[in-house]
OpenMM code with the backbone's topology and positions (N, CA, C; nanometers):
from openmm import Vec3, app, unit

residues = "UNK UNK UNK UNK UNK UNK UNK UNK UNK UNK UNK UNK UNK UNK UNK UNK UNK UNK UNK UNK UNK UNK UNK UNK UNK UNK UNK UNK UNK UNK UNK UNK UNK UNK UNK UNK UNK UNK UNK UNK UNK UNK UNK UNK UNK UNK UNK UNK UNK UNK UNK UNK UNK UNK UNK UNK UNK UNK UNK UNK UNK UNK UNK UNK UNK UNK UNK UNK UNK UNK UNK UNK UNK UNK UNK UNK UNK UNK UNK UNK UNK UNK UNK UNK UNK UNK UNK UNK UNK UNK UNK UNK UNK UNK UNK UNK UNK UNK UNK UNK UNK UNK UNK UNK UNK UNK UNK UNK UNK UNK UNK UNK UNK UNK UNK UNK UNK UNK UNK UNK UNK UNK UNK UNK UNK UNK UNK UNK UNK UNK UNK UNK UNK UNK UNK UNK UNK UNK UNK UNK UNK UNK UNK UNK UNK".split()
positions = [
    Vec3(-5.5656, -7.4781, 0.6066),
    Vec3(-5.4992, -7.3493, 0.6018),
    Vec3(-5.5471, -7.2723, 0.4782),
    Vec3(-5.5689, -7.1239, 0.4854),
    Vec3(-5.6103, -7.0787, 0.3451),
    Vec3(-5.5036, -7.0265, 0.2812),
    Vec3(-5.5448, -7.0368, 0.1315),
    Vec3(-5.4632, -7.0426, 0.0288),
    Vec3(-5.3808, -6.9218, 0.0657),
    Vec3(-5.4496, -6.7881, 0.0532),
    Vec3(-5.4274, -6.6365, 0.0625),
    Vec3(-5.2762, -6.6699, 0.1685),
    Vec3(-5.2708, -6.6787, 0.2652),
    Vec3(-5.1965, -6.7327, 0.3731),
    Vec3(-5.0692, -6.7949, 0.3295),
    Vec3(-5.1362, -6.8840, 0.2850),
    Vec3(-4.9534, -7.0174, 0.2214),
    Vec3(-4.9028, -6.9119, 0.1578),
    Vec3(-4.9761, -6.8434, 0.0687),
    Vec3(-4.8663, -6.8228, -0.0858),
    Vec3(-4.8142, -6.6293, -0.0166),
    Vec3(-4.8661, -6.6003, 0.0986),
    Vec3(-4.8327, -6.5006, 0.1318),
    Vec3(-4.6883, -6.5412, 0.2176),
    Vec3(-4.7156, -6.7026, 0.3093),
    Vec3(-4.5852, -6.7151, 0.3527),
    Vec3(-4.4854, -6.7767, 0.2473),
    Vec3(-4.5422, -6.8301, 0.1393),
    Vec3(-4.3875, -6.8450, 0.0049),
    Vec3(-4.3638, -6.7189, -0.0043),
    Vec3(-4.4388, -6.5931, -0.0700),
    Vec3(-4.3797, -6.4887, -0.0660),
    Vec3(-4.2896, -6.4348, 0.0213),
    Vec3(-4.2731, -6.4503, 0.1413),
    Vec3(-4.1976, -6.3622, 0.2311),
    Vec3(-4.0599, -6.4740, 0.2571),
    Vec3(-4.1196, -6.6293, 0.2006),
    Vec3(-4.0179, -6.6884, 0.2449),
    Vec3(-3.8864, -6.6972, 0.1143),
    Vec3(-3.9726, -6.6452, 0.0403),
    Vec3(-3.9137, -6.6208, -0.0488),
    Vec3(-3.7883, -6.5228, -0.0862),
    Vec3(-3.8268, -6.3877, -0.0180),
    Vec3(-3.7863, -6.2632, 0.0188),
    Vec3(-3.6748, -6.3238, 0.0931),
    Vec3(-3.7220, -6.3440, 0.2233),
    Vec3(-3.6154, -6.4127, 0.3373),
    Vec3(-3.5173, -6.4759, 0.2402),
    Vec3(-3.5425, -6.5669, 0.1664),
    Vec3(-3.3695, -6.6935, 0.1493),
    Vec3(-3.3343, -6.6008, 0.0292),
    Vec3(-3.3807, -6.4962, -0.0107),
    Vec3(-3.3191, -6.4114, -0.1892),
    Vec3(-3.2179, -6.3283, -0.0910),
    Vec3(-3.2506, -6.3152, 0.0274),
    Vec3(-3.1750, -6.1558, 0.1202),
    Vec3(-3.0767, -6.2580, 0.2040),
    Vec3(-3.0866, -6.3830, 0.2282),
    Vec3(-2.9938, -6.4325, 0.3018),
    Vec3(-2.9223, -6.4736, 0.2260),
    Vec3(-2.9271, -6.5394, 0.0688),
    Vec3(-2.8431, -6.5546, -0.0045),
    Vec3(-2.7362, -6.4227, -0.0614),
    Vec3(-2.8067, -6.2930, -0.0822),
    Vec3(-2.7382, -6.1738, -0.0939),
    Vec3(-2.6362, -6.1639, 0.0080),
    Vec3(-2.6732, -6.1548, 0.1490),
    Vec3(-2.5749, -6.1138, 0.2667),
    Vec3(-2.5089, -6.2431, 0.2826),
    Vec3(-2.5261, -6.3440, 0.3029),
    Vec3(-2.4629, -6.4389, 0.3627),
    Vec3(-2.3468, -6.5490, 0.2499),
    Vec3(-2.3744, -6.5057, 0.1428),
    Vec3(-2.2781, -6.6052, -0.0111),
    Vec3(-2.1878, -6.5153, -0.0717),
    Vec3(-2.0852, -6.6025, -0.0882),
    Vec3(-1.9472, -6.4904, -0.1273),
    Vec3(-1.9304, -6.5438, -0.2677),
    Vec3(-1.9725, -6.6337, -0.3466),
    Vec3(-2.0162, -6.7013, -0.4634),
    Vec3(-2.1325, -6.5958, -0.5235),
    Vec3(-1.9782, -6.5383, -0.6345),
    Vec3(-2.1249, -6.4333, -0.7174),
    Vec3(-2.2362, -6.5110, -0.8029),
    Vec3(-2.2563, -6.6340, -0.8415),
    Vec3(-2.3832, -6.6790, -0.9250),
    Vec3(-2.4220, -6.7353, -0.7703),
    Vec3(-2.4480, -6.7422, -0.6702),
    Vec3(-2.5423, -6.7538, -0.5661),
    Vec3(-2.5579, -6.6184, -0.5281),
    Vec3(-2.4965, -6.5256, -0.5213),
    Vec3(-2.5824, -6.3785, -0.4980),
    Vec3(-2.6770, -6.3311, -0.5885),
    Vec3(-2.6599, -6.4044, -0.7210),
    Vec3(-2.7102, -6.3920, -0.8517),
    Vec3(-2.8360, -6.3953, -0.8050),
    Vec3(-2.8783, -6.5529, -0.7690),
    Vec3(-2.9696, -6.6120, -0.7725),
    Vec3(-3.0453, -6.5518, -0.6725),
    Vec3(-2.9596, -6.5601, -0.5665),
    Vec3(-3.0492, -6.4526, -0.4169),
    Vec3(-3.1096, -6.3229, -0.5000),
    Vec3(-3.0366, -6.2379, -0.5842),
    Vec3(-3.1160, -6.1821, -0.6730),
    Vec3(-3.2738, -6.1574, -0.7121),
    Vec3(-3.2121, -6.3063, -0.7571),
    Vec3(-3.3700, -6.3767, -0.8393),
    Vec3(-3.4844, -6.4054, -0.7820),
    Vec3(-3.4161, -6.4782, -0.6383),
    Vec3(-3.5486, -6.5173, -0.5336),
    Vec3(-3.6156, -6.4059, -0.5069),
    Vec3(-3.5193, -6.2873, -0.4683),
    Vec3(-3.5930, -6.1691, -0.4303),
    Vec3(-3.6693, -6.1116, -0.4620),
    Vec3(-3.6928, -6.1015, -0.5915),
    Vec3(-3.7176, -6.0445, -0.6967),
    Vec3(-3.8808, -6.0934, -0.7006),
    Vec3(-3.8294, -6.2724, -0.7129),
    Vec3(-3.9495, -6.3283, -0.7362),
    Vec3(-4.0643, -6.3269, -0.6493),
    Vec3(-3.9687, -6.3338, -0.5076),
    Vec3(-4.0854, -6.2665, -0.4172),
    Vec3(-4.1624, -6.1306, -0.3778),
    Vec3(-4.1108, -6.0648, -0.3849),
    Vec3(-4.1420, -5.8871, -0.4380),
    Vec3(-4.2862, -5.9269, -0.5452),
    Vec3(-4.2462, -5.9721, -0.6370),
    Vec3(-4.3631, -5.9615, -0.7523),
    Vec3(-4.4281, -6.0412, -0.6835),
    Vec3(-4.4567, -6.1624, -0.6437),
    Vec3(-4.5740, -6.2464, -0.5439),
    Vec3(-4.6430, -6.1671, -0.4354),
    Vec3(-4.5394, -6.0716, -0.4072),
    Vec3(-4.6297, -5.9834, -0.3119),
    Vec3(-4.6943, -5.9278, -0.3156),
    Vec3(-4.6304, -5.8121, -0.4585),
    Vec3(-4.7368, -5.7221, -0.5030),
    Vec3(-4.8681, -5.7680, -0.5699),
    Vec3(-4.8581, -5.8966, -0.6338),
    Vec3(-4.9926, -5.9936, -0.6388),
    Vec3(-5.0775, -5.9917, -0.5427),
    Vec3(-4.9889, -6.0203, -0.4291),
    Vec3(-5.1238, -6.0651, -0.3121),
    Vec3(-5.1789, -5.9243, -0.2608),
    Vec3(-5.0927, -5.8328, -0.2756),
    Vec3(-5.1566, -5.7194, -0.1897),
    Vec3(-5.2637, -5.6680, -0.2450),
    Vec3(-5.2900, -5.6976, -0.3699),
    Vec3(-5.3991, -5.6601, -0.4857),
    Vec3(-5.4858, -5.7540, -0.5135),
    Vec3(-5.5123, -5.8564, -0.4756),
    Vec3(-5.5993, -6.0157, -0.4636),
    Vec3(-5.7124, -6.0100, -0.4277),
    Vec3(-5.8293, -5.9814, -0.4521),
    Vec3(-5.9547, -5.9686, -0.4091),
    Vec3(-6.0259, -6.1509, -0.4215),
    Vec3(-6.0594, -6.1693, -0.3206),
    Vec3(-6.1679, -6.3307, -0.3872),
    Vec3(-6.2577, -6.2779, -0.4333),
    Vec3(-6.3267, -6.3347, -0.5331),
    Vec3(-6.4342, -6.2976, -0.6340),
    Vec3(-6.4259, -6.2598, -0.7189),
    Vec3(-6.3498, -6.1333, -0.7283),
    Vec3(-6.2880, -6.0682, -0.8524),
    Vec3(-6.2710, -6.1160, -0.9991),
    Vec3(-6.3473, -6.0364, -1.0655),
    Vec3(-6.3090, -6.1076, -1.2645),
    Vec3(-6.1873, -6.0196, -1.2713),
    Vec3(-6.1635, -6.0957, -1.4036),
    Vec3(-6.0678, -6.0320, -1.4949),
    Vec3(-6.1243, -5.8898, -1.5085),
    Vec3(-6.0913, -5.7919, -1.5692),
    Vec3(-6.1353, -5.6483, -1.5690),
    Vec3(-6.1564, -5.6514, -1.7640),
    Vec3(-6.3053, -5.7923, -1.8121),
    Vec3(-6.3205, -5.7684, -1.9706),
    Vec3(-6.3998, -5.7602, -1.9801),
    Vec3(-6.4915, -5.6182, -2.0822),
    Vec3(-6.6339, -5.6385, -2.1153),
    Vec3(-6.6623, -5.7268, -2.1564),
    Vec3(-6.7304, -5.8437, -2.1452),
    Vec3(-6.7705, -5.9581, -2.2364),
    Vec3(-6.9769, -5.9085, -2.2680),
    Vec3(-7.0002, -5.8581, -2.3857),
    Vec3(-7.1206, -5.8626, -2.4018),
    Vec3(-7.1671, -5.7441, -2.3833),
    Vec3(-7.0989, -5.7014, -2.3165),
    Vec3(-7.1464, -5.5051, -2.3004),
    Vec3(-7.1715, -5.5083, -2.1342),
    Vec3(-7.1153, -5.6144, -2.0830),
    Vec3(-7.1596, -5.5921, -1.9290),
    Vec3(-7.0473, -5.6221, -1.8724),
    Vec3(-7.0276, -5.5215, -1.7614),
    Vec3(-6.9058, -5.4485, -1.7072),
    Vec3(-6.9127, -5.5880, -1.5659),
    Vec3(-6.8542, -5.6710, -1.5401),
    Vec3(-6.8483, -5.7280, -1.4203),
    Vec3(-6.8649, -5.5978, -1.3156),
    Vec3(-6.9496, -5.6728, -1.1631),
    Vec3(-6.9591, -5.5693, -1.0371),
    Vec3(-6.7993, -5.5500, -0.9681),
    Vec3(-6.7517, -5.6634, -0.9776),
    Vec3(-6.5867, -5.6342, -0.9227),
    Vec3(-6.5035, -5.6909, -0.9939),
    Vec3(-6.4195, -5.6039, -1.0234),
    Vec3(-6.2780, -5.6469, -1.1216),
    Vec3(-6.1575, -5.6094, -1.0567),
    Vec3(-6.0644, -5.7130, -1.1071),
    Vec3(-5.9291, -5.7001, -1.0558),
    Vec3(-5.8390, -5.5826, -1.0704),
    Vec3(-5.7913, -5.4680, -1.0252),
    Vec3(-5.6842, -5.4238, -1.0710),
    Vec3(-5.6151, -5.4606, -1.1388),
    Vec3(-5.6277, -5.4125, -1.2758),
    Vec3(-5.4692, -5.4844, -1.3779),
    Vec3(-5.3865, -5.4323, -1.3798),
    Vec3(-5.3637, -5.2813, -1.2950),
    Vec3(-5.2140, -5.2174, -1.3089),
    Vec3(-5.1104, -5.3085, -1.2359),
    Vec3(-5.1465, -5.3367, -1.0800),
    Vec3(-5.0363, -5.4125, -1.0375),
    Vec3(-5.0221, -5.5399, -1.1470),
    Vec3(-5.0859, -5.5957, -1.2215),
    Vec3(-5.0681, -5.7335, -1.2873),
    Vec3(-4.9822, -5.6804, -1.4012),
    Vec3(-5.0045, -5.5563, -1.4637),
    Vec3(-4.9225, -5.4929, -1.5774),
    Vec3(-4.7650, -5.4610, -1.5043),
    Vec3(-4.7594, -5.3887, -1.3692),
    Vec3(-4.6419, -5.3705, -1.3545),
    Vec3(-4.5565, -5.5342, -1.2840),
    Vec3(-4.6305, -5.5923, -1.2399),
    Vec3(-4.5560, -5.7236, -1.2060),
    Vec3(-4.4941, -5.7986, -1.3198),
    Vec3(-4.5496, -5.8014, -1.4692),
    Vec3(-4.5487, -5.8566, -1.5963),
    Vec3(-4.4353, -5.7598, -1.6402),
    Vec3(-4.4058, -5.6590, -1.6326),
    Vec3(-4.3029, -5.5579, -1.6396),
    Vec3(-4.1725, -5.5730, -1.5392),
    Vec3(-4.1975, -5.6165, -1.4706),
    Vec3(-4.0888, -5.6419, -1.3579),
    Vec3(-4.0083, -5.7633, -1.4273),
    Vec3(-4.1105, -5.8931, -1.4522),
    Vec3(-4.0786, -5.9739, -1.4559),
    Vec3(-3.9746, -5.9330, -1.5620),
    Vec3(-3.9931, -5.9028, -1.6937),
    Vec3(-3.9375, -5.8866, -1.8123),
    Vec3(-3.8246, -5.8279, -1.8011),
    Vec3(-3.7911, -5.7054, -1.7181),
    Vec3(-3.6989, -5.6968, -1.6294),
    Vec3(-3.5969, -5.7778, -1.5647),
    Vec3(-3.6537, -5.8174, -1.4617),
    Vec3(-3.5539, -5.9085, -1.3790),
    Vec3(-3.4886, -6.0168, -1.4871),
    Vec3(-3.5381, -6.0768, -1.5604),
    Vec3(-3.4818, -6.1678, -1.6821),
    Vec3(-3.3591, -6.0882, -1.7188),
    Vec3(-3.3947, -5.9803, -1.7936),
    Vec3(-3.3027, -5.9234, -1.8958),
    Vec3(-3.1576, -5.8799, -1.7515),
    Vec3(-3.2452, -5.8448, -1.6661),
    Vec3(-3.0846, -5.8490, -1.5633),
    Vec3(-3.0148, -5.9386, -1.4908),
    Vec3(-3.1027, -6.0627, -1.5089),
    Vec3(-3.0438, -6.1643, -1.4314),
    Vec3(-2.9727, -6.2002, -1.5491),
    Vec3(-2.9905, -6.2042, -1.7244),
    Vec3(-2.8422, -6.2302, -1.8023),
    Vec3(-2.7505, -6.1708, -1.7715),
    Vec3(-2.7945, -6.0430, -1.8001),
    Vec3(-2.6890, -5.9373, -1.7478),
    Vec3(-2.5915, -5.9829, -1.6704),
    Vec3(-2.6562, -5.9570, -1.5614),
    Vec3(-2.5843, -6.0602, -1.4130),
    Vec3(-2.4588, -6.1553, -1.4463),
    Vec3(-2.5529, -6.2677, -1.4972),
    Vec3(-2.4809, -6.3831, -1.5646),
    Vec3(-2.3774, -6.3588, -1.6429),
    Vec3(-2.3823, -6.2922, -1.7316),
    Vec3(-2.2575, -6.2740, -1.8367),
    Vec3(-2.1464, -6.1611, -1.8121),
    Vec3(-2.1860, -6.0905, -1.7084),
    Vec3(-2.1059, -6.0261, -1.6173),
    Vec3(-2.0338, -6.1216, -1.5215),
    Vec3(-2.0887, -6.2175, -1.4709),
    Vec3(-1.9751, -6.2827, -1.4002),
    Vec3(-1.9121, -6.4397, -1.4801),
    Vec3(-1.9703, -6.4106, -1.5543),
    Vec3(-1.8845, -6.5268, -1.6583),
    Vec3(-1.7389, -6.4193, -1.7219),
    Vec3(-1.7365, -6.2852, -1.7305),
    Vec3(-1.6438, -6.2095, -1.7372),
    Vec3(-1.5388, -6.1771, -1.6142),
    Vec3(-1.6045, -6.1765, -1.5170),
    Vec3(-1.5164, -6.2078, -1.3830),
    Vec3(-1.4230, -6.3247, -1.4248),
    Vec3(-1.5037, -6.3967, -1.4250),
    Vec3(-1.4436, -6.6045, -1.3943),
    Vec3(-1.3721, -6.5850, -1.5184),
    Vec3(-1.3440, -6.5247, -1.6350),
    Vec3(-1.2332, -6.4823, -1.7293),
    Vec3(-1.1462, -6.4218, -1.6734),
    Vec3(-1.1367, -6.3145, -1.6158),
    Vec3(-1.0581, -6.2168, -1.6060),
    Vec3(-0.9961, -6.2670, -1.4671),
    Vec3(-1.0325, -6.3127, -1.3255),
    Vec3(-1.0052, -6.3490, -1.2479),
    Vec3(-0.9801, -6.4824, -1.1789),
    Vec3(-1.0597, -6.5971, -1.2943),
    Vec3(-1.0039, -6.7394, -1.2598),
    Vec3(-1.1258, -6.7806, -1.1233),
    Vec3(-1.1976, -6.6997, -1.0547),
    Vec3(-1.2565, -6.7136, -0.9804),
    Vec3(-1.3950, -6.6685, -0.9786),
    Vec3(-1.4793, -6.7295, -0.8701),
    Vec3(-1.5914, -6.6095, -0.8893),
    Vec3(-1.6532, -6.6037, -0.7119),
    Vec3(-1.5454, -6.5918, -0.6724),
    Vec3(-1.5467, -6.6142, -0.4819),
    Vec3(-1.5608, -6.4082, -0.4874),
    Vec3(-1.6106, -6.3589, -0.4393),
    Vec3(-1.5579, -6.2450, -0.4295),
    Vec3(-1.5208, -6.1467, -0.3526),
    Vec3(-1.5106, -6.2128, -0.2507),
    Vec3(-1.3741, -6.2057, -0.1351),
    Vec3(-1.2356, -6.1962, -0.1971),
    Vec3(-1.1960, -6.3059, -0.2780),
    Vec3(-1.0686, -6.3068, -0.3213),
    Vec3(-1.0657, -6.2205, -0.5204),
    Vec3(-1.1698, -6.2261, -0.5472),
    Vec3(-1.2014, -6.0885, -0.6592),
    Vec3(-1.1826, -5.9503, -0.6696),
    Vec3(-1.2474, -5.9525, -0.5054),
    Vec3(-1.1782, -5.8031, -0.4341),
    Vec3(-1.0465, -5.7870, -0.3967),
    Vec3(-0.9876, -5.8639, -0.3384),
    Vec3(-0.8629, -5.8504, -0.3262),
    Vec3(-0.7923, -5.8541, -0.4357),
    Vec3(-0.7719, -5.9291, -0.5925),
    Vec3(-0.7081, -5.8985, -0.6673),
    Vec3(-0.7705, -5.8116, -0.7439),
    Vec3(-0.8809, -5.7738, -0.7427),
    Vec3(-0.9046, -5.6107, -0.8098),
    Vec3(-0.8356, -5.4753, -0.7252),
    Vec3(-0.8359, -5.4807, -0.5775),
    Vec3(-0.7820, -5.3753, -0.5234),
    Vec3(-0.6690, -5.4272, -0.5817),
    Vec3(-0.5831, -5.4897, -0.5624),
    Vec3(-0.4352, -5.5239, -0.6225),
    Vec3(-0.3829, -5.4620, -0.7347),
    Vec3(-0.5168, -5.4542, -0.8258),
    Vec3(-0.4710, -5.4575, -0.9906),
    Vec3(-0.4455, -5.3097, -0.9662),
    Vec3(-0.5803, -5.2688, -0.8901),
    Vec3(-0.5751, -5.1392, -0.8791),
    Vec3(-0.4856, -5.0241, -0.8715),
    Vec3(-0.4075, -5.0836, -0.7288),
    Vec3(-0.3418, -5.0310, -0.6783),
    Vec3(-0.1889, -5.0457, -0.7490),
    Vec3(-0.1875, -5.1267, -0.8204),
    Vec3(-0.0552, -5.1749, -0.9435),
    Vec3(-0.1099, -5.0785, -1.0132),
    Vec3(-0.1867, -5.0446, -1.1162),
    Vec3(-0.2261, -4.9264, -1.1791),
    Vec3(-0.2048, -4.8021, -1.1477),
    Vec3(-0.2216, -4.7576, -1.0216),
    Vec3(-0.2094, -4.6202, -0.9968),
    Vec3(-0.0621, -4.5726, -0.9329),
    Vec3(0.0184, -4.7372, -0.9191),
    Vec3(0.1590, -4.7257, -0.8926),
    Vec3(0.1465, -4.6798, -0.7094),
    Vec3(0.0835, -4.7637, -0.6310),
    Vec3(0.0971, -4.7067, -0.4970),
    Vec3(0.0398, -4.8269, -0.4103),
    Vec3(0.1178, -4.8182, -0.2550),
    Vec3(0.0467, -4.9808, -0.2077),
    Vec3(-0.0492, -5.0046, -0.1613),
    Vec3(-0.0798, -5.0915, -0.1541),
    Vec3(-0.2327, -5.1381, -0.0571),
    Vec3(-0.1965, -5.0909, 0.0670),
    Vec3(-0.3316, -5.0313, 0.1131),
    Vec3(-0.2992, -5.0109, 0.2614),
    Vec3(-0.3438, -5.1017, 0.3495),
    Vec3(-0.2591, -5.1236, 0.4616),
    Vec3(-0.2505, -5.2332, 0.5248),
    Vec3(-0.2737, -5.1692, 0.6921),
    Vec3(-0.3693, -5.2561, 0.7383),
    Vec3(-0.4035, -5.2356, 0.8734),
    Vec3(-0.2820, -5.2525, 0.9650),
    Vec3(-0.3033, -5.1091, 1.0716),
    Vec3(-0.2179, -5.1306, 1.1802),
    Vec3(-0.2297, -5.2556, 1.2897),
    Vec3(-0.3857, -5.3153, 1.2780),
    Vec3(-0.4354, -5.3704, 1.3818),
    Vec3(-0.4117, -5.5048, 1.3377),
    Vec3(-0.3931, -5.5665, 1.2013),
    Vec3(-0.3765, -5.6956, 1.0998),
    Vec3(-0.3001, -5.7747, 1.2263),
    Vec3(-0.2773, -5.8924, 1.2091),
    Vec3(-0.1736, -5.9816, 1.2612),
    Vec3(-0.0484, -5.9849, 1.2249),
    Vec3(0.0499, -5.9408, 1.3301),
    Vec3(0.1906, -5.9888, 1.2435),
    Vec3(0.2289, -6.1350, 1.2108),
    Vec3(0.2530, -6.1655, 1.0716),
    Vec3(0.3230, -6.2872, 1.0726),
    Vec3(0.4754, -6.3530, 1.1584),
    Vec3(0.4375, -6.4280, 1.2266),
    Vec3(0.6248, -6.4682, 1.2718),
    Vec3(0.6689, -6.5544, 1.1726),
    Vec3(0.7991, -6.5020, 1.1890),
    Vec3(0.9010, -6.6181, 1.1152),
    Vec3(0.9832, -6.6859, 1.1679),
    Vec3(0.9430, -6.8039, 1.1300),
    Vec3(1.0243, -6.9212, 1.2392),
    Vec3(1.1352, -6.9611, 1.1271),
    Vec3(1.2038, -7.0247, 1.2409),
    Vec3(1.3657, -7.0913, 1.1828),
    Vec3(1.3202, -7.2446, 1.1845),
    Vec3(1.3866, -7.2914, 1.0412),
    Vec3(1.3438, -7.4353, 1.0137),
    Vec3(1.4952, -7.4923, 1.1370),
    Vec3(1.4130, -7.6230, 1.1659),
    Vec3(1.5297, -7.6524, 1.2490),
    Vec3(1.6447, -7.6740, 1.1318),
    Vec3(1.7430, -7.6717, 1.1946),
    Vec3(1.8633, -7.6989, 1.1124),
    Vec3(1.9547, -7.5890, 1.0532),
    Vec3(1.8836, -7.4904, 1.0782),
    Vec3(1.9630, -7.3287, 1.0179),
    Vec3(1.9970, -7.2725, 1.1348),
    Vec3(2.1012, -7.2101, 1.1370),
    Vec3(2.1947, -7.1082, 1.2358),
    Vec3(2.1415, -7.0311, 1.2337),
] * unit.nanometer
topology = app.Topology()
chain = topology.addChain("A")
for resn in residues:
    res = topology.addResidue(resn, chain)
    for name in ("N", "CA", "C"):
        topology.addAtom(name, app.Element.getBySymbol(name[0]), res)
């Protein structure tokens, strides 16, 4: 199999599990990370789409200009990305280490619900509640009239 090929399907497979971890995990440090995969695959891509075989580095060595050289902008902005995605994946991180303070959790299904809560305690007014929701029944324990 050629190389060009594999690392084009890590790239995309990469993409794939960063976007299924985003949509499909209710665990904010696994959306984190889906984040990260994504990320990481994005920059593998923009590698390959710029990949010539043969290609030098783009350095005069000696006063002679190689016949084909690599594009170094995509390699400059991928190296830029990267430096990036770091500084926001702390970000990220220490943002939901402030959740898991403030909320005891870091599910955020149930984050949302006690943030609308807080919310709605704040502005002094209730949650609105679906007409279509389930009614709860209330049953009688045996033994009560």
């Amino acid at each position: 199999m050629d190389t060009v090929l594999i690392l084009y399907t890590a790239a995309f497979g990469l993409i794939l599990i960063g976007s299924a971890g985003i949509v499909l995990s209710a665990h904010l440090v696994r959306i984190i990370f889906g984040i990260a995969l994504l990320e990481a695959g994005a920059n593998l891509l923009l590698l390959l789409a710029t990949f010539r075989e043969g290609n030098s580095a783009p350095i005069i060595v000696d006063g002679r200009i190689p016949v084909a050289m690599a594009d170094p902008v995509p390699q400059a902005l991928v190296l830029t990305a990267i430096v990036i995605g770091v500084v926001i994946l702390a970000l990220a991180l220490s943002l939901a280490l402030c959740v898991q303070r403030a909320y005891g959790t870091l599910d955020m299904r149930e984050v949302r619900q006690r943030l609308e809560r807080d919310i709605a305690d704040e502005a002094g007014i209730e949650l609105p509640s679906s007409s279509d929701a389930p009614q709860v029944a209330v049953t009688r324990q045996e033994g009560e009239a």
